[in-house]
Structure formats: structure tokens, C-alpha cells
C-alpha positions as a LaTeX table, in Angstrom:
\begin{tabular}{lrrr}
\hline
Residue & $x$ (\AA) & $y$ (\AA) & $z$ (\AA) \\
\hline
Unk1 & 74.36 & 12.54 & 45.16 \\
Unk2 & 76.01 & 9.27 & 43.53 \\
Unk3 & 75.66 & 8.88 & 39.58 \\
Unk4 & 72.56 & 7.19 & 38.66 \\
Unk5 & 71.81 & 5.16 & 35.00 \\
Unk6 & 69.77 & 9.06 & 33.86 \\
Unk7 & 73.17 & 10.41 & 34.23 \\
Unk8 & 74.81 & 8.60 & 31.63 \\
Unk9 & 73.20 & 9.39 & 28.08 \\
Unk10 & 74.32 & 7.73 & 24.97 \\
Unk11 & 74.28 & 10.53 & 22.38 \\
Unk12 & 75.03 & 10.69 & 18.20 \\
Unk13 & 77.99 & 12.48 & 16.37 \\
Unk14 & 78.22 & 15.32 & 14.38 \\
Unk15 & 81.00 & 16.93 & 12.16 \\
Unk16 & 79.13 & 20.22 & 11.84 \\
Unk17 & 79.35 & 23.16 & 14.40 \\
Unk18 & 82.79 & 24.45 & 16.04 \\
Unk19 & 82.49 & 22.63 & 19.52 \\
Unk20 & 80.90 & 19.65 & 21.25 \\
Unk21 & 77.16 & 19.87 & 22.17 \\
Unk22 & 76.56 & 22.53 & 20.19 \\
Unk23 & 74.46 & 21.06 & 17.38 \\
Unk24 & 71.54 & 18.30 & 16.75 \\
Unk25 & 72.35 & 15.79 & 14.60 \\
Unk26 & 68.97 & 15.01 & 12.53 \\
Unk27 & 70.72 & 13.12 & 10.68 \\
Unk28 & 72.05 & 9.33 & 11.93 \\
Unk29 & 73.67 & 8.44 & 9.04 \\
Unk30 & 75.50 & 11.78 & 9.41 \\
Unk31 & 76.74 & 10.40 & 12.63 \\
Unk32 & 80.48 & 10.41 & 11.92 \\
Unk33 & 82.59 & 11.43 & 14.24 \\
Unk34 & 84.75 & 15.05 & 15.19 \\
Unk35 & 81.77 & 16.01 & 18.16 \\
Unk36 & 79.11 & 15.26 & 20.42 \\
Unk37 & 75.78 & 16.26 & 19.13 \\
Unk38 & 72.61 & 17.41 & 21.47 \\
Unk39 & 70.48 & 14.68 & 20.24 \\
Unk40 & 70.28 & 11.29 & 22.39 \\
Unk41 & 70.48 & 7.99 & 21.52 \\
Unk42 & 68.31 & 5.10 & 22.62 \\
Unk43 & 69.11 & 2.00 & 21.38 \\
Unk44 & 69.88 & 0.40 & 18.01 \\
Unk45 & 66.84 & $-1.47$ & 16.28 \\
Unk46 & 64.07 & $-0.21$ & 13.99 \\
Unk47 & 66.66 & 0.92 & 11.75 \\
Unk48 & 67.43 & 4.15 & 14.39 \\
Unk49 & 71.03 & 4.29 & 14.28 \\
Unk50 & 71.59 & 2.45 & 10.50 \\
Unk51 & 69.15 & 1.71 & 7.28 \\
Unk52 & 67.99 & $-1.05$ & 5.57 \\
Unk53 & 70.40 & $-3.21$ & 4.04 \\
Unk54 & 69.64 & $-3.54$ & 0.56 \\
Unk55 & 69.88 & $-7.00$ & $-1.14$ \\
Unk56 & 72.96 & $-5.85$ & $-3.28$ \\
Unk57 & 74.50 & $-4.92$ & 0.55 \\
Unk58 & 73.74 & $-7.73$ & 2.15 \\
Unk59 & 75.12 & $-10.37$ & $-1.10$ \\
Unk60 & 78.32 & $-7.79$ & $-0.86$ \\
Unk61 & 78.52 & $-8.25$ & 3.46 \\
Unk62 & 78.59 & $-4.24$ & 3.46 \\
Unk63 & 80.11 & $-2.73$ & 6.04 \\
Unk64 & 78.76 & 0.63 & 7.44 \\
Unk65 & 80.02 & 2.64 & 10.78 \\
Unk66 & 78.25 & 5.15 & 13.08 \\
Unk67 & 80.04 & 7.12 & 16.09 \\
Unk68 & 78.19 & 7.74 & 19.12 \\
Unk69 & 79.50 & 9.08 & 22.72 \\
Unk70 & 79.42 & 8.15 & 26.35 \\
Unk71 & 78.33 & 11.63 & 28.11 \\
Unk72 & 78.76 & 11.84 & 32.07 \\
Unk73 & 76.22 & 14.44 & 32.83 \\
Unk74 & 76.21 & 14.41 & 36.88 \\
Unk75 & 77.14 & 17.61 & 37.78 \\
Unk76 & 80.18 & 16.50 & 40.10 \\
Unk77 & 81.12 & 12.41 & 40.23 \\
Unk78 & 83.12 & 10.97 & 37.75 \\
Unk79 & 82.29 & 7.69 & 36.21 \\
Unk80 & 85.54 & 5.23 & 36.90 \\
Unk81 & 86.06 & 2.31 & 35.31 \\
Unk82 & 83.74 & 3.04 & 32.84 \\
Unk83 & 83.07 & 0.16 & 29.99 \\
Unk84 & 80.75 & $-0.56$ & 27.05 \\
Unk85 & 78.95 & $-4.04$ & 25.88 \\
Unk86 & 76.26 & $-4.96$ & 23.54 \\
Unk87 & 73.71 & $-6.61$ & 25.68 \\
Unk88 & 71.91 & $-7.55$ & 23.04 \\
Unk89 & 71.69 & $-8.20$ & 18.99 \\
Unk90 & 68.71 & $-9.32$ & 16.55 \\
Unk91 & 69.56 & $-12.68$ & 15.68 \\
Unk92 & 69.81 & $-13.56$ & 12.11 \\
Unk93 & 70.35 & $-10.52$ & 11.08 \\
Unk94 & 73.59 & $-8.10$ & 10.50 \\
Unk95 & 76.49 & $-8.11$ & 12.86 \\
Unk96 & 77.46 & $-5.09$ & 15.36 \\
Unk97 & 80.51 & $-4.63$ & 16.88 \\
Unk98 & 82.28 & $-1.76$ & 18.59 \\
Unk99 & 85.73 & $-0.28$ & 19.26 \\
Unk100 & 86.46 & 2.71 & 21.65 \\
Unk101 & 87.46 & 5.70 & 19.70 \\
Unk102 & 91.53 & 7.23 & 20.55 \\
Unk103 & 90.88 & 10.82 & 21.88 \\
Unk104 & 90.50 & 10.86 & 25.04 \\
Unk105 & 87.13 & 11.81 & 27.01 \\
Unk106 & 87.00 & 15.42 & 26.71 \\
Unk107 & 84.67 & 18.36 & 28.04 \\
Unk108 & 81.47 & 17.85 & 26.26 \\
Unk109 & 81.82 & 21.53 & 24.93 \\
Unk110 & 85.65 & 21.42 & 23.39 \\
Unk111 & 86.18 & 22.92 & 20.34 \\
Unk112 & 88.87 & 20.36 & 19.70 \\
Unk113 & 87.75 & 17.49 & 17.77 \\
Unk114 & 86.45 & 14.69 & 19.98 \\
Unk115 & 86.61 & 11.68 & 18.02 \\
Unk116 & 87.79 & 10.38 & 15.04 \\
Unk117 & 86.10 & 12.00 & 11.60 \\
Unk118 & 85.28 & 9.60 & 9.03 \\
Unk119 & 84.75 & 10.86 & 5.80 \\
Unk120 & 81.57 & 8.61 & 5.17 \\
Unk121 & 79.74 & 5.85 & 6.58 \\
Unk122 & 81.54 & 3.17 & 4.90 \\
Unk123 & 85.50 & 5.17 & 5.80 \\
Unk124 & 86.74 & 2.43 & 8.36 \\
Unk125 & 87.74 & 4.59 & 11.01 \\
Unk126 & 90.84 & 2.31 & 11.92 \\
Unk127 & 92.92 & 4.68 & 12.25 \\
Unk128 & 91.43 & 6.25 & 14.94 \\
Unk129 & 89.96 & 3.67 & 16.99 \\
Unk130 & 90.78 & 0.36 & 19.10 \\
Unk131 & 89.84 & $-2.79$ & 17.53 \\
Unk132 & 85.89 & $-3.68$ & 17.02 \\
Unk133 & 84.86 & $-6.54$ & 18.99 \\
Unk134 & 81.18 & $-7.76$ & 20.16 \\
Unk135 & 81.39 & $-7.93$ & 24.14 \\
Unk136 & 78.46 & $-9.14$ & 25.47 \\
Unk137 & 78.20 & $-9.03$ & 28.81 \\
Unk138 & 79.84 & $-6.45$ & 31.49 \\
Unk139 & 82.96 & $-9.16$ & 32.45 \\
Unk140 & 84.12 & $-8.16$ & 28.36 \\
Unk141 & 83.34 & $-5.01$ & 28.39 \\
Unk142 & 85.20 & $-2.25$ & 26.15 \\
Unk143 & 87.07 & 0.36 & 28.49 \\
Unk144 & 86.24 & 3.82 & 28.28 \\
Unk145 & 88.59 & 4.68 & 31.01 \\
Unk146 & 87.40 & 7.38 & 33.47 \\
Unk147 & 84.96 & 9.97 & 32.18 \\
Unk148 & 84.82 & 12.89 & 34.25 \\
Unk149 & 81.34 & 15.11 & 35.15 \\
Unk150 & 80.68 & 16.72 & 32.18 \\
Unk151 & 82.38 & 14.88 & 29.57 \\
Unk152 & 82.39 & 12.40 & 27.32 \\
Unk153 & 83.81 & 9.30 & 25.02 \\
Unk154 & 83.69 & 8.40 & 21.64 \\
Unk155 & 82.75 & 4.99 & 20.73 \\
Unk156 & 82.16 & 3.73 & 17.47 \\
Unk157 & 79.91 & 1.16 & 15.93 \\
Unk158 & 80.06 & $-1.01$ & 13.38 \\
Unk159 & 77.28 & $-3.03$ & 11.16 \\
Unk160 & 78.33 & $-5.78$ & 8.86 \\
Unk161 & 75.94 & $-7.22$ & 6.22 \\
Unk162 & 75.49 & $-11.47$ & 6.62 \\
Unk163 & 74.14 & $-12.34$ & 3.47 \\
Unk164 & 70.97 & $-13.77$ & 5.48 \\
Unk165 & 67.15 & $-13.13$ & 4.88 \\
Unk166 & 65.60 & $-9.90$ & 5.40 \\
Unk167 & 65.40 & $-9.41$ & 9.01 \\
Unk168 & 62.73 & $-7.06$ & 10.64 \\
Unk169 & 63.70 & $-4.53$ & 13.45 \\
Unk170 & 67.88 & $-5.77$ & 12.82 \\
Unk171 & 70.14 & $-4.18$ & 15.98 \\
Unk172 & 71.06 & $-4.35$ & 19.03 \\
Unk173 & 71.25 & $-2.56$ & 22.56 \\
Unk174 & 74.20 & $-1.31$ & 24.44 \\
Unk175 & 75.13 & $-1.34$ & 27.97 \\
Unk176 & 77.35 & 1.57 & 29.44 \\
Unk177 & 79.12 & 0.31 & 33.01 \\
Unk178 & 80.85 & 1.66 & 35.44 \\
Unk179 & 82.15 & 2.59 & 39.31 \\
Unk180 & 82.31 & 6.29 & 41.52 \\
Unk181 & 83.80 & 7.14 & 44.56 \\
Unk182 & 80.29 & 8.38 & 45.73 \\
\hline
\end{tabular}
């Protein structure tokens, strides 16, 4: 049975627990880095996957970061080719952009750290990750290489304050891609 769009779940970080998908992560602003958590992740508006910017953040063009994975859970087909894109962002508002975290995909249970581990959600996690861009359509995409069944990717996300007005539902939506041999 070929990979289908259900088979590909966006999920949050989390630097608790001893392996990956071991552990919720109630937490989003917790979301920074070392593993994959249980807990899935839709898309990022309504102040889901970052919180308000406060007026001294936005005057300062704060920068905040969040890691979140690419998980592969058909039981057999690998996703090839596999890419990331923001297919959309709240206009007016802050600025996203993302960068492909260094480890490599990994077994979404490894008890070796998966992804980068920022020490808080404004570290810059530059030293573990590709440079942040804002693709926007699949042609730009970010590569996430191949992730095997039953693995996953770190990618990471960042939100930068625009000094604008107070924007209502601020975010965006991402877009994973990818080919199989099925």
C-alpha cells in the first residue's frame, strides 16, 4: 500500500524522556529539540505552536524558535525526496522561516538525541541546523532527504517579531513533500 498524506504526521519536540516517542509534549513552548514527542502538530496559527508577541517583542523584532519533526509512519515505504515549504503565512504579521535540523532522520524510538537541543526558545539553534529560509511553494522546498518507515526529521522553525500592528490568528501552514517507489 503506497504512502498516503495520513502517513506523514508533523509532530512537536521534547527534551524530556530517554528516547524518541516516548513522551507528550503539553507544552509548545517546551518544544526544543533532542526528541520526537507523541503529540501531533497541525498547523501554526491561533498562537498553537508560539504566543503572543508582546508590544515590547514586537518594538525589539524578537526572535523565538520551535523544533518540530517529519515522522514517516507507513509501516514499510520510505518517503524519498522528501521536502518541507510554508504554504502559507498571516500577512502583516510576524515572519516564519525554517531550516532542516543536522542529525539525520533516525528511528522514531532512538535513545540518541534526534535533533538539535536548544537551551530556550530564544537559543538560535545555528549550530545545529541548515540555514532558515521561507520556501513557499514545493519547487523551493527544504530537503529532508529520505525518511525511512518509521522514522523521522527534525526541522526547526523560526518566528521573528515585525514591529507591525497586533495581528489576530499570526502563522502559517506547512507543506511536507515527497516521492516512493510504491
Amino acid at each position: 500500500m503506497p504512502i498516503v498524506a495520513g502517513d506523514i504526521k508533523i509532530k512537536l519536540s521534547t527534551k524530556s524522556g530517554s528516547a524518541g516517542n516516548t513522551l507528550a509534549q503539553g507544552n509548545v513552548n517546551a518544544a526544543l529539540g533532542k526528541y520526537i514527542s507523541t503529540t501531533e502538530f497541525v498547523t501554526a496559527t491561533g498562537n498553537n505552536l508560539f504566543d503572543n508577541v508582546t508590544g515590547a517583542e514586537n518594538a525589539a523584532s524578537a526572535v523565538d524558535y520551535r523544533c518540530l519533526f517529519v515522522h514517516n509512519t507507513h509501516g514499510a515505504i520510505a518517503l524519498e525526496n522528501a521536502g518541507i515549504y510554508l504554504s502559507s503565512q498571516v500577512s502583516g504579521g510576524t515572519v516564519l522561516a525554517i531550516a532542516i535540523d543536522d542529525v539525520a532522520a533516525s528511528p522514531i524510538g532512538s535513545s540518541s538525541a534526534q535533533a538539535f537541543i536548544a537551551t530556550n526558545e530564544t537559543t538560535d539553534p545555528a549550530a545545529g541546523v541548515g540555514a532558515f529560509s521561507s520556501p513557499s511553494s514545493a519547487g523551493s522546498a527544504l530537503s529532508l532527504g529520505t525518511i525511512p518507515a518509521g522514522h523521522c526529521k527534525a526541522f526547526w522553525v523560526r518566528r521573528t517579531a515585525a514591529n507591525t500592528v497586533a495581528v489576530d490568528d499570526d502563522g502559517g501552514a506547512f507543506v511536507v513533500i515527497g516521492d516512493t517507489s510504491a
